[in-house]
Every structure is written in C-alpha cells, then in structure tokens.
N, C-alpha and C positions, 0 to 999 in steps of 0.2 A: 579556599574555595572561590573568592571570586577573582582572585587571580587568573586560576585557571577557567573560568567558565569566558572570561576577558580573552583569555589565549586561542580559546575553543570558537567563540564567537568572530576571531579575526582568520582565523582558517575555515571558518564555516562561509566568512566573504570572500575569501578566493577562492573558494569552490563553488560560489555560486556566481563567482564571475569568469571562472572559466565555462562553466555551464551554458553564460548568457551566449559566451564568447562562440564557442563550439556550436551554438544554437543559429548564431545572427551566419557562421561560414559555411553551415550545410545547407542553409536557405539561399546563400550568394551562388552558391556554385551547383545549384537543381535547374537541369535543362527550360523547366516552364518558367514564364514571366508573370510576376504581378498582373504587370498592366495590360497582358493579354488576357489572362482571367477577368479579369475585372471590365473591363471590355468590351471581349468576345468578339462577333460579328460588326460591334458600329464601331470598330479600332480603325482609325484612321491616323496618318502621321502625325499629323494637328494634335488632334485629340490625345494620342499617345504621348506627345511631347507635354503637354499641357498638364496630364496627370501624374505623369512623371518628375515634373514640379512640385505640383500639388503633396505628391508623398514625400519629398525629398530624395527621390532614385535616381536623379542626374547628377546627386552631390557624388564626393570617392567614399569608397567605403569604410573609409576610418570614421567621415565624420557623419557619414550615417550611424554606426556604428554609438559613438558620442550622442546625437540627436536620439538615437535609442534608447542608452541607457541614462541618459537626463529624464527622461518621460514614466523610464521605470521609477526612479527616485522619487519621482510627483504622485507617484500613483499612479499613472497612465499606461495601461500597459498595450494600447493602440486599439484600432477598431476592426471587425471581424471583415476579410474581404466578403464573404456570402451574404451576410446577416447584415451586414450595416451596423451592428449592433456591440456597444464595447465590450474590450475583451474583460475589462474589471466584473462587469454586470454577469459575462457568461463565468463567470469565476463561484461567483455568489449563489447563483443557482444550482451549477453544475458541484462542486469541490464539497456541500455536504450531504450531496449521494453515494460520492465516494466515501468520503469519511465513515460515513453511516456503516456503507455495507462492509466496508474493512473493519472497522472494529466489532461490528457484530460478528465477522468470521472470525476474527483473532479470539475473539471470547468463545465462538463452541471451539474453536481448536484447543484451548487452555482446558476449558470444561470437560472436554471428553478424552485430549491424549496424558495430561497430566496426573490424575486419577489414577488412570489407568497405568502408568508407566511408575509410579508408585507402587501399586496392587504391585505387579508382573515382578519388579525388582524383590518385594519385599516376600511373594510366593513364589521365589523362580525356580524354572523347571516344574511347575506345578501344571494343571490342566488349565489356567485359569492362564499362567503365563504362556501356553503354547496358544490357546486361541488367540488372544492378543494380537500373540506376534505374526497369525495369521491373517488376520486383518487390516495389521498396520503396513503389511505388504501387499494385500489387494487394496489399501489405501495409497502407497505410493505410485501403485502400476495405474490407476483409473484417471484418466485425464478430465477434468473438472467439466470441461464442456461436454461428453458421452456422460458425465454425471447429471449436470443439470438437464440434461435431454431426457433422463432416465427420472428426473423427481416429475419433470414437465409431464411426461405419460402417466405417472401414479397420480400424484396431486392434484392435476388439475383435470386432466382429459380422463380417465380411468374413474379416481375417486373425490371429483368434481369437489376438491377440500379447498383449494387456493387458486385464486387467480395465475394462470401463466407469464401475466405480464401486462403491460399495457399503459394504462395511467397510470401517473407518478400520483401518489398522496404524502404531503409531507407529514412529520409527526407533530408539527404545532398544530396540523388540521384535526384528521385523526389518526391518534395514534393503534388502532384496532388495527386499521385498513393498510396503514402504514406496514406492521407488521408483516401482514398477512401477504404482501407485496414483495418484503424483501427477505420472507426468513427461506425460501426456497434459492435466491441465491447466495444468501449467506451459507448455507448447506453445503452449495456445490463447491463452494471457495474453501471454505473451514473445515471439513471430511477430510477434503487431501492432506490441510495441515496438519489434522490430529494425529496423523500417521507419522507424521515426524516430530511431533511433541512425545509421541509415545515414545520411540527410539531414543530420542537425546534424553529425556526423563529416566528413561530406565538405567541408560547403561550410565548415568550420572549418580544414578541412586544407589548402582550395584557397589559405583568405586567410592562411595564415600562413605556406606557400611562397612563395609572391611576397614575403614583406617582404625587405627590404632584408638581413638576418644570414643570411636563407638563400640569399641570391644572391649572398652576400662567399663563404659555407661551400663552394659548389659553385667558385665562381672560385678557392678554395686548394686545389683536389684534392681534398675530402674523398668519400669514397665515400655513394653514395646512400641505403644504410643505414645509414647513418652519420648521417647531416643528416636523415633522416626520423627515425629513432628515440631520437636524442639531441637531437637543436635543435626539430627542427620539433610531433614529436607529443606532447610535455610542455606545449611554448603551445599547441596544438590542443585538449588537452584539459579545459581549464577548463569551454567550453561542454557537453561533455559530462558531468561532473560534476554541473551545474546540470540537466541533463535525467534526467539520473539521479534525483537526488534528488524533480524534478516527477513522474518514473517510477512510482517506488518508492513513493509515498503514491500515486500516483493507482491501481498496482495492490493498494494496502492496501484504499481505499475500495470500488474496483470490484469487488474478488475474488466476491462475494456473487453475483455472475449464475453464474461457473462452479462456486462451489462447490453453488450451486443443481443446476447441469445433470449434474454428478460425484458429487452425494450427499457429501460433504465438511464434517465438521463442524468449519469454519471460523467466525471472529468474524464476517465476513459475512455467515454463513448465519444466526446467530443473530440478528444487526440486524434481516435480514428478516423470520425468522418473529417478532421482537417486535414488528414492525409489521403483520404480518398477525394474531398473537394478541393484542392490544392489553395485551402487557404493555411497559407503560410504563415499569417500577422498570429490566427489563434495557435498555431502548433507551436511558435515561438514561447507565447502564453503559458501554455499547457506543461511544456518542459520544463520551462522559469520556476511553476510553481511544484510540481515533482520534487524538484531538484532543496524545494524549500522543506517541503517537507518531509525530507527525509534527514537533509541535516538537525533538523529539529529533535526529530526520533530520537537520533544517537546522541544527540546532547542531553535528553530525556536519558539513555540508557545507560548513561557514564552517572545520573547522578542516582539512579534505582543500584548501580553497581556499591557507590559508600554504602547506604542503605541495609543492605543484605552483608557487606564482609567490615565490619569497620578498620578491616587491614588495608583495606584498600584506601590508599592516598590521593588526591587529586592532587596535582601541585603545577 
C-alpha cells in the first residue's frame, strides 16, 4: 500500500504539472493582454512597459513559466487582475461552496438512485421496476438548469418555501439558513445524477444475482436480505463507486451553471466570471485547483476499491 499510494502520488505530480502547463500556454496564446486589462484607457507605453516589469511579462516564457510555478510551491498562487485581491484568499472563500454543494448532490444522488436501482434489480420487470426506469430516463433527458428554473418557480416564487438565491449563509453561521439556500441546487445537480445511479445500480445488481454464489446462497436457505445485503450488494457495488467518483468531479466542474442560476459564490462561479472578466491570473488558479481535486478523488477511489473487494491488490 504505500508503495503504491508513492507511485500514485508521483503521477498525480505530473498531471498536475501538465495541468499547470497547459494552463500557463492557453493563457500565453489568448488574443487579449494583461496589461491592457489592467490598464484599460490610462495604458500608455510608459506605463505599459513599467507593468510589464512589475508582473514579470517582459521575461521569455519559460522563465515566467519557472517564476510561476516557484510561487505555486510558496503558496502564492498570484493576485486577481479585477479584485486586487489574492487568488489563495478567493480560493478559501469560494472552494467550500463548491465542496458543499457537490457533496450534498452526490449524497441525494446515492440516496435516491441506489435504493432504487437495488428495489428495480431485485423486483425486475415488476411495476415498481418499470416506473423507475421511467423516471431515470425523464432523469437523464432533463437538463439541470430547466431543472433548477422549475424548483426556482415551485419553491420559491409559487410556494414561497425557499429562498431563490441571493446571500450566501455559511454553515458555521447558520446552519438552518445554510440549508435552506443550498438544498434547492443540490436538487438540480443530484436529480440528474440519480438517474444514473439508478442504471449503473441496477444493471450491476442484475449481473451479480445471477452468479453462480448467489444461487449456491439462495439453495442453503439463506433469507433474501441476507444474500442481497451481505453477498450480493458489496460485489454490486464497485461499479458504483467508479460512477461516483466520475459523479463527483463531473459535479465539481459543472457546478458553475447552477451556481450561476442560484447566485452562489461557488469556485465555478468564479472560473466563469474569470472568463468573462478576462482575468487570466484567477482562471489559472481556478484550473490548478480542479485539477487538485480530482486527483485527490481517485486516489480516494483506488483506496474505497481494497475496501469493498479485498481481491483487489494495490501494488
């Protein structure tokens, strides 16, 4: 084990220095300039040349490049062109909004399609399994944002239950209001997912009833929750695990349309508006740290993997 987690962790650094890499060359080669952002109307050649020092943008790009990732090491991951305000600080603020609402959607998505994709397997072809499967395909076809548009009318405009959005409340403040702020786009994010918790659940659950251990386990008497919750759904759920994990980054990435639509000052919301305000120094930031936490994830998911099969070897 820690061999491997050694091995994991030295490919986990060159993927996130290809990350940094790919990050610092899509920024070198975008039509707009820094230091005319920054700028604007009193850019004059003086003043141009002068900030251009100041950032180190007259150096070549290798040893920018170098002067960059010395400052990631330090901690420093530079200062926001907009805001003036460092990008560590918007890191701290912003990164456990996202957190938040991503694990709150991964949890109703687990809650509700896992369940369910057990039921469905274990009744299939029943009425119980047709409606399911009806839902986890108006679950897949319903695009999260027409979703959250659709809770925003009920909820909040219609049946005045939840705030639409607005102020952030963190949960060391209160955690009531906190709630009440973010379970409507935990909803919108985690609905979709359930629909494919249901699918990979079921049709995992179907193939590992039929093997051959669970048709010895039913022929010695064992009761039915018994062989489903001891035998059957610990091997059923490896593949779930892996969609988990595809889950959970892909609602880290996506988060930025809903925290758009809920006013949500999320790491998403920031990616975006540093591509709509062309600052470049935060979206650099904003990739960096993506990029961290997803390696993270999977290193997470390789070690839930021994956990659940002890056949499985890390080496």
């Amino acid at each position: 084990m820690p061999s491997y987690l050694a091995k994991r962790l030295m490919v986990s650094l060159v993927v996130i220095f290809g990350v940094t890499l790919v990050a610092f060359l899509a920024i070198q080669f975008l039509p707009s300039d820094v230091v005319d952002i920054m700028l604007g109307m009193r850019k004059t050649p003086e003043s141009a040349a002068a900030l251009r020092a100041e950032l180190g943008l007259d150096r070549p790009p290798v040893e920018q490049y170098l002067t960059w990732m010395g400052r990631i090491l330090q901690g420093d991951l530079g200062t926001s062109i907009r805001s003036g305000e460092p990008i560590i600080d918007v890191m701290r603020q912003r990164l456990p909004v996202t957190l938040e609402l991503a694990f709150l959607a991964s949890i109703i998505a687990i809650l509700i399609g896992v369940p369910a994709g057990i039921i469905a397997a274990v009744r299939q072809y029943s009425k119980v399994d047709q409606v399911s499967t009806v839902f986890s395909m108006l679950g897949l076809s319903i695009p999260d944002f027409w979703l959250a548009t659709m809770l925003i009318l009920l909820f909040s405009v219609t049946w005045k239950l939840m705030p639409p959005g607005g102020l952030w409340v963190s949960p060391q403040v209160d955690l009531g209001q906190n709630l009440k702020r973010i379970l409507m786009p935990a909803l919108s994010m985690g609905l979709p997912s359930a629909a494919i918790y249901f699918r990979i659940t079921r049709s995992s659950m179907l193939e590992v009833i039929r093997s051959d251990f669970i048709v010895t386990a039913y022929s010695k008497g064992a009761r039915e929750s018994r062989v489903i919750f001891q035998h059957a759904l610990k091997n059923a759920f490896i593949p779930v695990v892996t969609m988990s994990s595809l889950d959970f980054t892909y609602l880290l990435g996506g988060s930025f349309i809903i925290e758009t639509i809920f006013s949500l000052p999320g790491l998403g919301r920031a990616t975006l508006e540093s591509i709509y305000e062309r600052d470049f120094i935060l979206l650099q930031g904003c990739l960096l740290v993506y990029a961290i936490m997803v390696v993270l994830v999977n290193i997470l998911l390789d070690l839930v993997y021994v956990w659940l099969d002890p056949r499985i070897r890390l080496e």
